[in-house]
C-alpha positions in Angstrom: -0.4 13.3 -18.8 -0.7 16.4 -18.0 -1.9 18.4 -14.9 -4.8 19.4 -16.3 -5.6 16.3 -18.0 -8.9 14.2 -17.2 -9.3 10.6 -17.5 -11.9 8.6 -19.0 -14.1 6.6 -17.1 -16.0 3.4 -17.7 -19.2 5.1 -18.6 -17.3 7.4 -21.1 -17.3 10.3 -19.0 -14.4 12.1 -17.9 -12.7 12.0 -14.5 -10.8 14.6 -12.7 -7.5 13.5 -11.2 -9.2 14.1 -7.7 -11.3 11.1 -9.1 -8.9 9.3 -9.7 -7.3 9.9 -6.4 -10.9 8.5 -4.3 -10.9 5.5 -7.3 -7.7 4.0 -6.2 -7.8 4.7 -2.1 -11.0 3.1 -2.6 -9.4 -0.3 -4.1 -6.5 -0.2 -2.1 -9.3 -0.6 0.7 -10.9 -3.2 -1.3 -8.1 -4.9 -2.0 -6.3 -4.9 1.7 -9.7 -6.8 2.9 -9.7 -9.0 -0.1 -5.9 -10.1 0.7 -6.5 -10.6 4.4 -10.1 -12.9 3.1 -7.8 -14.9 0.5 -5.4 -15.7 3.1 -7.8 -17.0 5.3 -9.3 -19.5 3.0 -6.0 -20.5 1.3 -4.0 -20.9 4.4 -7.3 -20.9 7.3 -5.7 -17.9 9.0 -5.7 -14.5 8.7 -3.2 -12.2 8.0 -3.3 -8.5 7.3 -1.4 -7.0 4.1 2.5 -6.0 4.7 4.1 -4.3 2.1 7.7 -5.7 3.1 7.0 -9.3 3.8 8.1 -10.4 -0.2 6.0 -12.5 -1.5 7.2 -14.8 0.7 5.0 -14.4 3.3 2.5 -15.7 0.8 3.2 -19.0 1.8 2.9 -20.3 -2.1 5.4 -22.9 -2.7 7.0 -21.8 -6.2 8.1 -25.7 -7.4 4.3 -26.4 -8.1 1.4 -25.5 -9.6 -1.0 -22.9 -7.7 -4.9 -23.8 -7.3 -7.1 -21.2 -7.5 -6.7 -19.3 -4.2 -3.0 -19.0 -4.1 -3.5 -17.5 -7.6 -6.1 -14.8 -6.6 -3.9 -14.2 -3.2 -0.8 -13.5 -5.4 -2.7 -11.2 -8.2 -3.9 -9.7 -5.1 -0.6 -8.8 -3.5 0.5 -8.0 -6.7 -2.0 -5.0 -7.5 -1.7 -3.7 -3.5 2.3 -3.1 -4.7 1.2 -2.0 -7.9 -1.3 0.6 -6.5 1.5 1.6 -3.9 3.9 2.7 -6.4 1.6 5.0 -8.2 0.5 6.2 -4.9 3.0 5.2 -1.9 1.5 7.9 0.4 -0.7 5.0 1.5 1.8 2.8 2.6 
């Protein structure tokens, strides 16, 4: 893209990179509370996000199948290391 290049929203407007800037701080927010939830109700502690714990600190044992939780925790740390390499300021 280009710098002057606007995005498309969900209601088919345009968004200005500044947009896009709020958009994501915003979920990183959303999703930092979200992980800290979802490890309290899979594990019954809570834990905050830390970006160089591995998935490891996840505590999901790999040899079997996830339940629901684990697998919403793990999309969750996913996306927060997703969101950090397009934006790793917010580390």
């Amino acid at each position: 893209m280009g710098r002057n290049s606007n995005i498309t929203n969900n209601k088919g407007g345009n968004m200005s990179m500044i947009g896009v800037k709020a958009k994501l701080e915003e979920k990183w927010e959303d999703l930092k509370t979200d992980f800290s939830n979802l490890h309290k109700d899979v594990h019954g502690y809570e834990k905050k996000f830390n970006p160089v714990g591995g998935y490891a600190q996840l505590g999901i044992d790999g040899h079997k199948k996830m339940n629901n939780g684990e697998a919403v925790l793990y999309s969750t740390y996913t996306q927060l290391l997703l969101i950090m390499d397009i934006r790793p300021d917010l580390k």
